[in-house]
C-alpha positions as CSV (number, residue, x, y, z in Angstrom):
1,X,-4.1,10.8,14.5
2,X,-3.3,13.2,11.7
3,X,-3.6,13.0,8.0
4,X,0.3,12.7,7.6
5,X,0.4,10.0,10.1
6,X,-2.2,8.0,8.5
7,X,-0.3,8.1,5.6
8,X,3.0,7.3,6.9
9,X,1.4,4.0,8.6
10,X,-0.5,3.0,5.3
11,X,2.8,3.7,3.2
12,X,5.2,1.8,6.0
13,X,2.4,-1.2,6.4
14,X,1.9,-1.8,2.6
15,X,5.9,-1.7,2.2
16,X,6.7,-4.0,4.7
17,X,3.5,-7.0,3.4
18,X,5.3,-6.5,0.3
19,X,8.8,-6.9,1.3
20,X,7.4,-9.9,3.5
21,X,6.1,-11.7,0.2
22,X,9.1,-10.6,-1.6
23,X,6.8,-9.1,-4.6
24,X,8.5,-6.3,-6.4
25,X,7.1,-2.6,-6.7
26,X,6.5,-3.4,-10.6
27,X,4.5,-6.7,-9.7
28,X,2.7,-5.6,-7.3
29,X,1.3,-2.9,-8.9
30,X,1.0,-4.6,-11.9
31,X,-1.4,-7.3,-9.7
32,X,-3.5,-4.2,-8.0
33,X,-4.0,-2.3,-11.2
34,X,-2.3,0.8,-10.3
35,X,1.3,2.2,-11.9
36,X,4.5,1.4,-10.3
37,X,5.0,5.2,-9.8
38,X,1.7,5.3,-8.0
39,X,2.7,2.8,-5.9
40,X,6.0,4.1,-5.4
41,X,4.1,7.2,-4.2
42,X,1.8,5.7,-2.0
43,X,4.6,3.9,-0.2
44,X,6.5,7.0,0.1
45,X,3.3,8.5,1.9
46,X,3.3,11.0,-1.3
47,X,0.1,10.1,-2.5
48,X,-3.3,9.8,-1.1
49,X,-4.7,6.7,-2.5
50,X,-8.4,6.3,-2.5
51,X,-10.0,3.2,-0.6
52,X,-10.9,0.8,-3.6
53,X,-7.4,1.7,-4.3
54,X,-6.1,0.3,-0.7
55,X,-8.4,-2.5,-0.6
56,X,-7.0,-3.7,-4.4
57,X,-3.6,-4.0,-2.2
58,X,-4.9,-5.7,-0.1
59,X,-6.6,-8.2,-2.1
60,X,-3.3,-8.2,-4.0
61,X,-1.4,-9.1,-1.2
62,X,-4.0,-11.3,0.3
63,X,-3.9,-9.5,3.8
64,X,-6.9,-7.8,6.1
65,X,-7.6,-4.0,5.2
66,X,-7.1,-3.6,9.1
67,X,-3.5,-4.8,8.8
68,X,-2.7,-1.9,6.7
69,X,-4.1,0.6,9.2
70,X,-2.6,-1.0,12.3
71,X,-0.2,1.3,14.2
């Protein structure tokens, strides 16, 4: 799997657990400490986000980091 695709899977996977809780961008940033144009970035698979940046997603979301990697 390449970088790009990695990306795109992270980006599509956190989208969709978010759009499944019906959190906004703005709140769910807001709960993972990051920016909403961070997280608009990430989602867009335009930004790289760092792991303790993933997992603070996750714990946001309350999911499994292995949900976000899933293909």
């Amino acid at each position: 799997m390449q970088k790009e695709e990695i990306l795109q899977t992270v980006a599509d996977n956190i989208r969709i657990e978010r759009l499944k809780k019906k959190i906004s961008q703005e709140k769910l940033a807001e709960m993972a400490g990051i920016t909403q144009k961070y997280l608009n970035l990430i989602e867009n698979a335009k930004a790289n986000p760092s792991i303790a940046i993933v997992i603070s997603l996750c714990m946001a979301l309350k999911i499994d980091l292995n949900s976000i990697y899933k293909i």
